[in-house]
N, C-alpha and C positions, 0 to 999 in steps of 0.2 A: 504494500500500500504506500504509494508518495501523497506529498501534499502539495495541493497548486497554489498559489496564491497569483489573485488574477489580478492585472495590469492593464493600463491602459494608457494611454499615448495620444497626443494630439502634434501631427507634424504639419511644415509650414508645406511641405513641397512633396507629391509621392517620388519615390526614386524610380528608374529606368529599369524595370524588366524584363523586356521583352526579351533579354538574351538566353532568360533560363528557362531552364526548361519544369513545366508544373508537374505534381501529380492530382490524377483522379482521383478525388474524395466524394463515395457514396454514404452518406450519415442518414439516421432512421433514429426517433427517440420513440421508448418503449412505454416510457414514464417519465413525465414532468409532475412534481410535488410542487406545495407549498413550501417555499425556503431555499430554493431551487436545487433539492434533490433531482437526482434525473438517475436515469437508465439509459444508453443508448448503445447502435450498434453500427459500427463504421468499417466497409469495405476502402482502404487505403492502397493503391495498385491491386496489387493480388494478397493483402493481407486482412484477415477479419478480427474484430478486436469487438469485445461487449467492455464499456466502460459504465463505473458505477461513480457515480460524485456526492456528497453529503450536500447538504444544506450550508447554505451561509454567503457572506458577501466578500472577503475578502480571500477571508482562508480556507482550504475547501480541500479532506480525504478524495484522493481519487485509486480508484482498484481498478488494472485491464486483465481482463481475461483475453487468452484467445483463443478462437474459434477458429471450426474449420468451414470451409465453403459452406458443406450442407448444413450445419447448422444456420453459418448467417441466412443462407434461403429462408430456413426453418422459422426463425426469428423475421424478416423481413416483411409479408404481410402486414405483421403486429403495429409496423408502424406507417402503415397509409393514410397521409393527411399529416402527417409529421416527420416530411422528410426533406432533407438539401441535398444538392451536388455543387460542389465546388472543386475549387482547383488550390493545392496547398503548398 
């Protein structure tokens, strides 16, 4: 189990990235709480990862399990109507 503590930044300028290269990030939340607990499960490349987060605003337990493909499938459904794709 690590602990996140979440950050945030406000810059004057974005920098130039057009030269690297991103990865495909498929995210899917299973559970959003009150307190922002969350559950979620994110295909990054070809890696599947269910992440758990506590509650709270600054400092926040995070746990990755990881999965295999057929489970992310298995899991995936769960979260329709609650899901991103990004580039990371």
């Amino acid at each position: 189990m690590i602990q996140e503590i979440e950050r945030k930044f406000i810059v004057d300028k974005l920098p130039d990235l057009s030269g690297l290269k991103g990865h495909s990030v498929l995210q899917g939340y299973i559970f959003t709480g009150e307190g922002g607990t969350e559950v979620r499960i994110r295909k990054w490349d070809e890696q599947y990862i269910m992440t758990i987060k506590s509650g709270g605003l600054l400092k926040r337990q995070e746990t990755e399990i990881p999965l295999t493909k057929v489970q992310f499938q298995i899991f995936w459904p769960s979260t329709e109507g609650r899901r991103i794709e990004k580039t990371h």
